[in-house]
VEXTITI-946178 format. One record per residue: residue number from 0; x, y, z of N, C-alpha, C in turn. Coordinates in Angstrom, 2 decimals, always signed. Example, Ala and Ser with C-alpha at 12.3 -4.5 7.8 and 13.67 -1.06 7.14 Angstrom:
0, +13.19, -5.69, +7.80, +12.30, -4.50, +7.80, +13.20, -3.30, +7.80
1, +12.85, -2.25, +7.08, +13.67, -1.06, +7.14, +12.90, +0.03, +7.87
END
This chain:
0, -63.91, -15.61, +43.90, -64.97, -15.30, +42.95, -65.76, -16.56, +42.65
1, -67.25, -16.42, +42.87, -67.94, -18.04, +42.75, -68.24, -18.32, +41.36
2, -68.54, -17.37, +40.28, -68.72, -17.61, +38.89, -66.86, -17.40, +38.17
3, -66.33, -18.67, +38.38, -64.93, -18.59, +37.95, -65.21, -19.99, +36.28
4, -64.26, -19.61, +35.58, -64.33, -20.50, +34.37, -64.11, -22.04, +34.45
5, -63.82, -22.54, +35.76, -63.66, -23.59, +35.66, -64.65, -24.38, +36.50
6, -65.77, -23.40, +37.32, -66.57, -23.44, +37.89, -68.07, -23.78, +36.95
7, -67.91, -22.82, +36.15, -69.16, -22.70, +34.90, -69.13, -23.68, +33.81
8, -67.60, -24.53, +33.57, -67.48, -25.58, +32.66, -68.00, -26.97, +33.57
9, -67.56, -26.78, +34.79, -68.37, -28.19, +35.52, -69.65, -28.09, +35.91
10, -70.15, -26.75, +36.20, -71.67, -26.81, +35.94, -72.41, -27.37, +34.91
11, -72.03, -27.14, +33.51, -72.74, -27.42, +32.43, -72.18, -29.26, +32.45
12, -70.93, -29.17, +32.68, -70.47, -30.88, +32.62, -72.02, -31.38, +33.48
13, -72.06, -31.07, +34.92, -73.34, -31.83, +35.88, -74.21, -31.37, +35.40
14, -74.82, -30.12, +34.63, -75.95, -30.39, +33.81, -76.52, -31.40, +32.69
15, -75.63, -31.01, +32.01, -75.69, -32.60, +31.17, -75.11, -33.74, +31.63
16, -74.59, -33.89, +32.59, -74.80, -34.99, +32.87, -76.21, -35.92, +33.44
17, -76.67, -34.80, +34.38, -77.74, -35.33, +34.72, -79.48, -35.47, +34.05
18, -79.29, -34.43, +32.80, -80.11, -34.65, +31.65, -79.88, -36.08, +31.21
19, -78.64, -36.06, +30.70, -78.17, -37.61, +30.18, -78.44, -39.07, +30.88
20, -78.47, -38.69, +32.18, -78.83, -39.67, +33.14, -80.46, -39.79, +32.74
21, -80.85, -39.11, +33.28, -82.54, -38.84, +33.25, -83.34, -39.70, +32.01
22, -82.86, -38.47, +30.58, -83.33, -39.23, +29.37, -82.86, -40.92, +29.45
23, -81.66, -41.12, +30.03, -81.08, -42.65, +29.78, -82.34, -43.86, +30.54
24, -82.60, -43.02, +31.45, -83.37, -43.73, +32.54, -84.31, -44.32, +32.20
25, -84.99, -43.34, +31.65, -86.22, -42.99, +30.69, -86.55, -43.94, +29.03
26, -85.40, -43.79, +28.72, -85.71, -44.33, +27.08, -84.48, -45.45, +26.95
27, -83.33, -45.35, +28.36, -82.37, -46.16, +27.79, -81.56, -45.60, +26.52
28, -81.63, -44.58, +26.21, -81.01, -43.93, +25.09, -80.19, -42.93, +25.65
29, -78.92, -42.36, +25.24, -78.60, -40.79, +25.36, -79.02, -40.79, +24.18
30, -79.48, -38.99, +23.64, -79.37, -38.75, +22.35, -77.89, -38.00, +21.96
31, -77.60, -37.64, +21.10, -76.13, -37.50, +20.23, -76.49, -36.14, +20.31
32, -77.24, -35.75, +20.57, -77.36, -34.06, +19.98, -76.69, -33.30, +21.60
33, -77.91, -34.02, +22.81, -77.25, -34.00, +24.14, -76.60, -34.10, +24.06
34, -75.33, -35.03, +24.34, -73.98, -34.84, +23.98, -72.89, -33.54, +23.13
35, -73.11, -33.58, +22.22, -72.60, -32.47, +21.27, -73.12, -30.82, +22.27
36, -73.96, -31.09, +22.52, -74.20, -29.71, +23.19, -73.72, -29.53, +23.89
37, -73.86, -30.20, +25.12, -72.92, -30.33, +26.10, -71.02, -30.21, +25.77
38, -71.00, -31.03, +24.77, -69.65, -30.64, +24.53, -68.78, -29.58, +23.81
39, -69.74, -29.12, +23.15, -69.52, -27.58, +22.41, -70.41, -26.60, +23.83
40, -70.95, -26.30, +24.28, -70.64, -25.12, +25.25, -69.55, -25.66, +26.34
41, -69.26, -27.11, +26.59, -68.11, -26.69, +27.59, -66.67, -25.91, +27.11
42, -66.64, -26.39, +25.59, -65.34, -26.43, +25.11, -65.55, -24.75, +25.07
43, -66.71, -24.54, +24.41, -66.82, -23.13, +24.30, -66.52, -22.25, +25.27
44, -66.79, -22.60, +26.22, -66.60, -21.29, +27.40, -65.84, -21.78, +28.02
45, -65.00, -22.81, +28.02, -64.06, -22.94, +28.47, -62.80, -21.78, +27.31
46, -62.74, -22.01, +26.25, -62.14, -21.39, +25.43, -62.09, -19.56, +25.45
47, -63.73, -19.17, +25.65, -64.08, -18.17, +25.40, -63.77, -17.60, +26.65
48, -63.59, -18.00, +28.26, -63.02, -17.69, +29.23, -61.53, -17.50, +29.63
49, -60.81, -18.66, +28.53, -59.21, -17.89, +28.35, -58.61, -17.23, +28.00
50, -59.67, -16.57, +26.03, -59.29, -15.35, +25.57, -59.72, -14.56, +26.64
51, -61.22, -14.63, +27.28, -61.24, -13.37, +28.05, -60.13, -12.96, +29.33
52, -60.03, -14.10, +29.81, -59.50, -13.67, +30.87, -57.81, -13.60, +30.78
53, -57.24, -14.65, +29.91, -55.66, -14.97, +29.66, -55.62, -14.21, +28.48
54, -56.73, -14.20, +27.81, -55.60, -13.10, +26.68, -55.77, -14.29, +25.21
55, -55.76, -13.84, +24.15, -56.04, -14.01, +22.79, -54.94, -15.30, +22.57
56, -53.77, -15.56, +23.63, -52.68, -16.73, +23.34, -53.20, -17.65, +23.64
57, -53.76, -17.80, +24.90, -54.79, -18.79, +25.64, -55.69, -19.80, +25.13
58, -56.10, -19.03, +23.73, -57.09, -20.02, +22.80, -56.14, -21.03, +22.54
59, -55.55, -21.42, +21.74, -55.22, -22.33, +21.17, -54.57, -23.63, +22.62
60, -53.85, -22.88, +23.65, -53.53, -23.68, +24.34, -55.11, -24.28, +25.08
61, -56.30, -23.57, +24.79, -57.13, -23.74, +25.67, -58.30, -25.44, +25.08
62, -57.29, -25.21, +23.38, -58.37, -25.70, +22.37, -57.78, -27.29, +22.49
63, -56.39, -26.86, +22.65, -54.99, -27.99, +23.13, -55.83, -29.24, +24.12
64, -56.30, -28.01, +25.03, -56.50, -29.15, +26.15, -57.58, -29.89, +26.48
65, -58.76, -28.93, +26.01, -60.28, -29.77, +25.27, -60.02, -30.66, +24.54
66, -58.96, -30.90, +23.63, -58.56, -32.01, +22.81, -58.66, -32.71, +23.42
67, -57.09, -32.97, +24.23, -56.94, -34.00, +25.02, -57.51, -34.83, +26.48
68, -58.30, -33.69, +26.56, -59.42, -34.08, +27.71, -60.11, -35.01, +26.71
69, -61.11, -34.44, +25.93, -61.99, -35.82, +25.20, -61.06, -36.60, +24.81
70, -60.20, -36.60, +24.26, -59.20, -38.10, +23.84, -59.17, -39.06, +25.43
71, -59.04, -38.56, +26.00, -58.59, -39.38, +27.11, -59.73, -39.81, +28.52
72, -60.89, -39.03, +28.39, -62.31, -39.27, +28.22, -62.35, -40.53, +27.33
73, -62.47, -40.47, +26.40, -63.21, -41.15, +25.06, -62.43, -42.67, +25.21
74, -61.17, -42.76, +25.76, -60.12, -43.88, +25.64, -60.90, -45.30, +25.59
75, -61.42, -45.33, +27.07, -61.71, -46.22, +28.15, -63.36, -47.04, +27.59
76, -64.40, -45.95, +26.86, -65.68, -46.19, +26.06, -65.12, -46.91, +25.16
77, -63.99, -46.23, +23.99, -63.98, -46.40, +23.38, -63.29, -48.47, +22.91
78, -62.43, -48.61, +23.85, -61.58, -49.84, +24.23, -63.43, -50.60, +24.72
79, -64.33, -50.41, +25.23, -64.74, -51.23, +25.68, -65.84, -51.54, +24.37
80, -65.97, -50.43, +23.60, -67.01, -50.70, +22.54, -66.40, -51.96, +21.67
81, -65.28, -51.18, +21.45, -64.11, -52.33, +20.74, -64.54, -53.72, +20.99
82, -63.89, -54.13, +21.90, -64.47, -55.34, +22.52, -66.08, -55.61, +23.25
83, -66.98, -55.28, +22.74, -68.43, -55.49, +22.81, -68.79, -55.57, +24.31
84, -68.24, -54.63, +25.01, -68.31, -54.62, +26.24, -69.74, -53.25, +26.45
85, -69.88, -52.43, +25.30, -70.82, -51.65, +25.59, -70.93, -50.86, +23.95
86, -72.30, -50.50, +24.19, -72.54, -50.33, +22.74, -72.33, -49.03, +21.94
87, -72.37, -48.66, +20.97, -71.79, -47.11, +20.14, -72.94, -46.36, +19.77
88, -74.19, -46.34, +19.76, -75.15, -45.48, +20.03, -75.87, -45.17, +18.67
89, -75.55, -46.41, +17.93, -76.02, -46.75, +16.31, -77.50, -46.31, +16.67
90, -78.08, -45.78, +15.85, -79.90, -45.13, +16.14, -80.37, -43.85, +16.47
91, -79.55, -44.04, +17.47, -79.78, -42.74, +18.70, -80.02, -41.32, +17.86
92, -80.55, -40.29, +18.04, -80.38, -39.52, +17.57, -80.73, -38.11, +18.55
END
């Protein structure tokens, strides 16, 4: 099946990603809102594809693992902002 849930969460991931690229290119900025969007419909239909398809238990394990995906995403930015290796997006909007 080519429209599968884990198919439609990395679409939107390379959509915004490459918005994000673009605007960055452009203004040197991401904006925060890009982001958030991007990260609330992945989480979303990632979520909304496990009740549908796994069943109403699925959410929470589904919400589990969006967690820990951005935690562990976020690690590596976050260690380098720390140490002024790259900046936290003070402005941006």
């Amino acid at each position: 099946m080519l429209l599968r849930a884990d198919n439609l969460v990395a679409f939107v991931a390379v959509a915004v990603s490459l918005a994000a690229a673009i605007v960055d290119h452009r203004s040197g900025r991401i904006p925060n809102r890009l982001v958030a969007i991007g990260a609330a419909v992945s989480v979303g239909a990632r979520v909304w594809f496990a009740a549908f398809l796994d069943g109403p238990g699925a959410i929470i394990t589904a919400l589990i693992v969006a967690l820990l995906g951005a935690l562990a995403c976020g690690l590596i930015p976050f260690a380098l902002y720390l140490g002024r290796g790259m900046g936290g997006g003070a402005g941006a909007s």
